[in-house]
C-alpha positions in Angstrom: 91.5 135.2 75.8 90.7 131.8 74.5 92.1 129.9 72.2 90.2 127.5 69.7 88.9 124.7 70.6 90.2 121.6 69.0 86.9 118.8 68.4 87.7 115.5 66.8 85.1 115.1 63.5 81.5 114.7 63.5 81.9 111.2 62.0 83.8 109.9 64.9 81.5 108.0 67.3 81.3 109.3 70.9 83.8 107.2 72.7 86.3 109.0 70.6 85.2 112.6 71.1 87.6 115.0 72.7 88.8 118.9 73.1 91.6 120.6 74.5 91.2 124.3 75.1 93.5 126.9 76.4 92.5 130.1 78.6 93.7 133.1 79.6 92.0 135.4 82.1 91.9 138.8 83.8 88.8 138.4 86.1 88.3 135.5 89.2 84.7 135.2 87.6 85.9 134.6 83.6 88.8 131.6 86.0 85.8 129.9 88.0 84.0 129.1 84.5 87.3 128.0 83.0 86.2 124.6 84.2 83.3 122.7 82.3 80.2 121.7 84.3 81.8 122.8 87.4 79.2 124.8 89.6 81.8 127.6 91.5 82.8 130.8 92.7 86.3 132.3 92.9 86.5 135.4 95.0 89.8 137.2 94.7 91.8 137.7 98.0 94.6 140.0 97.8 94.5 143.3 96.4 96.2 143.8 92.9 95.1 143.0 89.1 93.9 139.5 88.3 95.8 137.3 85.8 94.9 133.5 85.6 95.8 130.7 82.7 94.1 128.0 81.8 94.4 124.9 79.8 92.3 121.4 79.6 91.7 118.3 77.8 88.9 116.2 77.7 88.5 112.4 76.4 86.3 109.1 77.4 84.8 111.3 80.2 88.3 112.7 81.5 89.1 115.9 82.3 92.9 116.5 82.9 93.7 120.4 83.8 95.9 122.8 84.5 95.1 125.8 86.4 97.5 129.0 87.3 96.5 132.0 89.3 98.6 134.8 90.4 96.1 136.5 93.6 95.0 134.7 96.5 91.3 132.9 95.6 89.0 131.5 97.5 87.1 128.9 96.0 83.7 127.5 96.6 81.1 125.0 94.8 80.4 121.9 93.5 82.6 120.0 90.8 81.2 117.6 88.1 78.5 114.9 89.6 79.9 111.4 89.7 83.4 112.1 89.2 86.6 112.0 91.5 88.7 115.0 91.3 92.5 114.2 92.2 95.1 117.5 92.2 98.5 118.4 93.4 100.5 121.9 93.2 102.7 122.2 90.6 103.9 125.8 92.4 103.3 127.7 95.2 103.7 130.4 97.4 102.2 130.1 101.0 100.3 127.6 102.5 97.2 126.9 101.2 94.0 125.1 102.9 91.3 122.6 101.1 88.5 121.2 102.9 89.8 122.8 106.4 93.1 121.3 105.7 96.8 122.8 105.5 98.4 121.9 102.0 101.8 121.9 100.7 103.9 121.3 97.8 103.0 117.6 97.9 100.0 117.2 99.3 97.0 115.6 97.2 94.0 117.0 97.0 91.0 115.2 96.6 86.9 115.0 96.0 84.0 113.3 94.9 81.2 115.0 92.9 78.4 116.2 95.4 81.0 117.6 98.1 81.3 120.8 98.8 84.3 122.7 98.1 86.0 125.0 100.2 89.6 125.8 98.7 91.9 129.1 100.0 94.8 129.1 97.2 97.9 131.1 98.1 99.5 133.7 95.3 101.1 132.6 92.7 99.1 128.9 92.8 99.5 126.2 90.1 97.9 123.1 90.2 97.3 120.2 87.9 94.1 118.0 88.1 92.2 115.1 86.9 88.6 114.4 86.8 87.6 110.8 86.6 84.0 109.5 86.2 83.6 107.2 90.2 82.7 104.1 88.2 85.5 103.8 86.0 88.0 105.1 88.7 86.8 102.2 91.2 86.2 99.6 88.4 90.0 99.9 87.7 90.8 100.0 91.2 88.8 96.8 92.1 89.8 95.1 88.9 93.9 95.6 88.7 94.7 96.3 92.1 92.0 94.9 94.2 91.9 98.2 96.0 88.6 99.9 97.3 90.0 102.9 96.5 86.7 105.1 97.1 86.5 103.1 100.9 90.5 104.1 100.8 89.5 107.9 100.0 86.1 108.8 101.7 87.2 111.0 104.4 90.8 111.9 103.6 90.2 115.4 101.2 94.4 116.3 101.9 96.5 112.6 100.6 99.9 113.0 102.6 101.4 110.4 100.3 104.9 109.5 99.5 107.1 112.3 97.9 108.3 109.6 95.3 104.8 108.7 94.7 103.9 112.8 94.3 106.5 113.5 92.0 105.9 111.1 89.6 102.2 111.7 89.5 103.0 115.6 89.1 105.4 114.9 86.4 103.2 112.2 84.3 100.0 114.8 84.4 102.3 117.6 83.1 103.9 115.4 80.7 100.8 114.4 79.3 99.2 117.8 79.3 102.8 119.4 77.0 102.3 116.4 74.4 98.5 116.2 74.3 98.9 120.5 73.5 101.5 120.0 70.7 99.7 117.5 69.1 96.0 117.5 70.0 95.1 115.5 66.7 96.5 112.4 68.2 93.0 112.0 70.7 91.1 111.0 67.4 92.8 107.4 67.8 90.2 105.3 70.2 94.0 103.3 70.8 95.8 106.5 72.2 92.5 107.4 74.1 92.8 104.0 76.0 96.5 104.2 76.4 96.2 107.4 77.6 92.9 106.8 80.2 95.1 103.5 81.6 98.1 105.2 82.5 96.0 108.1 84.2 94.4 105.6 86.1 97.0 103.7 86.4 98.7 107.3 87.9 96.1 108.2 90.0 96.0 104.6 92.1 99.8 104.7 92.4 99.8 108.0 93.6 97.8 107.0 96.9 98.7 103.2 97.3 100.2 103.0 101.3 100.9 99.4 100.5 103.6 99.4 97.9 105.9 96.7 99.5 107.7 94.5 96.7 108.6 92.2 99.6 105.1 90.8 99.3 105.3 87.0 98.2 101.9 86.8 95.4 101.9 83.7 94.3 104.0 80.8 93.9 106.8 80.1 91.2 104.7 77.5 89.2 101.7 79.8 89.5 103.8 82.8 88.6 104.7 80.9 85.4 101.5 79.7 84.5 100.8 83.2 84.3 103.6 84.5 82.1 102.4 81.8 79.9 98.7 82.6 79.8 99.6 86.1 78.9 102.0 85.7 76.2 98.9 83.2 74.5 96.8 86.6 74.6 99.3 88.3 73.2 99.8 86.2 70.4 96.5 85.8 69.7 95.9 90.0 69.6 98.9 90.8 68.1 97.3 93.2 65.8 96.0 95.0 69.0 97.6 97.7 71.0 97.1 95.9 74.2 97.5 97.1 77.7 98.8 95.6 80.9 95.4 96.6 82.5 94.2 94.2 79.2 95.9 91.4 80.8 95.2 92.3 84.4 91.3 91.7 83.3 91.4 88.8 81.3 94.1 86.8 83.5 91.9 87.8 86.8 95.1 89.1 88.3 96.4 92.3 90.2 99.0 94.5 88.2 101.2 93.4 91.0 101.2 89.9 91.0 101.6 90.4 86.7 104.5 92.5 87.5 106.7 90.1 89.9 105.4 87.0 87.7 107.2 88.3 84.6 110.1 90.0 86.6 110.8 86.1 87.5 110.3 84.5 84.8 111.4 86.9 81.7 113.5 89.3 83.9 111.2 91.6 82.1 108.3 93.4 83.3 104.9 93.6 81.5 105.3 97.3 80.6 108.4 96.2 78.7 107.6 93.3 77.2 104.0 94.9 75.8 106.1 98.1 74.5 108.2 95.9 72.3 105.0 94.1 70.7 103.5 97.8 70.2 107.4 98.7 68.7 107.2 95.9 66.5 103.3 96.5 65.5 104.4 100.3 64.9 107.1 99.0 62.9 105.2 96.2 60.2 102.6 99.3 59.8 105.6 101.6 58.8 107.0 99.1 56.3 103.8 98.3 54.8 102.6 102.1 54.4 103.2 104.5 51.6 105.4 108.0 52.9 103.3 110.1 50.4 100.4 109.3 52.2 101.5 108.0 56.1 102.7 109.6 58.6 105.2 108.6 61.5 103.5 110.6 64.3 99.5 108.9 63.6 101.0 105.6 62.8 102.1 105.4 66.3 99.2 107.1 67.5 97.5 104.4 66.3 99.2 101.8 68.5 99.0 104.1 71.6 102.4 106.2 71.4 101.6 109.4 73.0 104.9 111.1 74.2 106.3 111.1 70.4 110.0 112.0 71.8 109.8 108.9 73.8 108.4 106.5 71.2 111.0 108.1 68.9 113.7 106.9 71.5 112.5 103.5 72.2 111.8 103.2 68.4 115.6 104.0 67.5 116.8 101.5 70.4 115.1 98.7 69.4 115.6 98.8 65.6 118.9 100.8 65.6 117.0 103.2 63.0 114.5 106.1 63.0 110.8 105.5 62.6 110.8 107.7 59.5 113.8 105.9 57.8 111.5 102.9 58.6 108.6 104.8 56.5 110.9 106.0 53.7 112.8 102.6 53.3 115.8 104.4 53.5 117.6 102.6 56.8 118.4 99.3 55.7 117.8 98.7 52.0 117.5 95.4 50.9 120.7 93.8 48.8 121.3 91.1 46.5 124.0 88.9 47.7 
């Protein structure tokens, strides 16, 4: 069963295309075509009626999944060309084995287009993916963590990485999968498409980083500052922007991690912070200035790159002591003569 499949208008222009689909199937052949321009088989294992679900979205080339199967498959073929395909188990029973390796609950599981898959999944398997086209994957990489993360990933199929590091990259793909589903409409904002791709990027190069050791010294105090300072100019000068710390990373010329410990000195503040309060107050000018009868709370913030609505709502309500809708409707703090 299938359900429909959500496209953003015709009139959009292709960088802000997208789909989400949701699957459910009875067959290992109907679950190996589940995935788009993926060339593979699925051969059931273990005896007993197939049942397998399905669901994916799709955005600036990225394809985030979520696959569940209840028999034993094994799985053979190629994935999409020029991509890097980066999964872990959400469940599982047994151990499985990708690429000739043993896997476990947090193990990552990894390929490049072209390679040959050879993937046993135990009963009762759930796992949660992302697709990412090579070039962008290593462009971010190179650029905000001055990482060759394809050099870092050539022969290693099974990550063993950090369970801290596992867990969160689990929980941020599932997170975003659940928010995406209930509100699919929000992909039609080019702002929460490159909010979204940053932080699955972002994610992904956390995920299987061996050298996260905050006792590295970066740079100097003076330089440190001269940093903060360059990127609060930026800032200021794209205030009507929904800007991203990878946005700074690229137009200061410096790591995310050197960003990180420079404002963490000098603001006692990190970037992720201190840009979330601009996007708050951008959120909140747009709110006062717009009409209830014909806004909306839930695409206003889409428009500044809000994509767990719960969340924003939170942060929102922290920050200004008020809901986000009151905000709309004029109705927290009206204005009085004194």
């Amino acid at each position: 069963m299938e359900s429909p499949l959500s496209l953003s208008a015709d009139a959009l222009d292709e960088e802000t295309l997208y789909s989400m689909v949701r699957r459910e199937t009875s067959d290992a052949d109907e679950q190996a075509a589940c995935l788009r321009d993926w060339d593979q088989v699925y051969e059931q294992l273990t005896p007993g009626q197939f049942r397998g679900r399905f669901m994916e979205i799709w955005f600036r080339g990225i394809q985030l999944f979520r696959e569940i199967t209840n028999q034993s498959v094994h799985e053979a073929g190629l994935m999409r060309a020029g991509d890097r395909v980066l999964g872990v188990p959400v469940a599982m029973e047994g151990q499985g084995y990708f690429c000739g390796r043993p896997i476990a609950h947090d193990s990552i599981m990894t390929m490049r287009g072209g390679d040959e898959m050879d993937f046993r999944a135990p009963e009762h398997f759930d796992i949660i993916a992302v697709s990412i086209p090579v070039h962008v994957l290593a462009g971010y990489a190179k650029d905000i963590e001055h990482r060759d993360i394809e050099q870092e990933l050539q022969h290693a199929p099974v990550v063993q990485a950090s369970k801290r590091h596992v867990d969160e990259f689990r929980g941020f793909m599932l997170a975003v999968l659940e928010s995406v589903s209930r509100t699919p409409a929000m992909l039609q904002y080019a702002a929460m498409q490159k909010g979204l791709e940053h932080a699955l990027l972002s994610s992904v190069v956390k995920a299987v980083d061996h050298t996260d050791d905050p006792s590295r010294s970066l740079a100097s105090p003076t330089t440190r500052h001269a940093i903060v300072s360059r990127a609060q100019e930026y800032m200021r000068e794209h205030v009507e922007e929904p800007l991203t710390v990878e946005d700074l990373c690229r137009v200061l010329g410096v790591s995310r991690r050197t960003l990180q410990y420079s404002f963490q000195e000098v603001l006692q503040l990190n970037p992720v912070s201190y840009l979330r309060a601009m996007r708050l107050n951008g959120v909140r000018r747009m709110l006062k200035a717009s009409e209830p009868e014909r806004a909306s709370v839930q695409d206003i913030a889409a428009r500044w790159g809000f994509w767990h609505l719960s969340h924003f709502a939170n942060d929102y309500r922290r920050m200004f002591g008020e809901l986000p809708s009151e905000t709309l409707r004029g109705t927290a703090h009206p204005a009085r003569l004194v």
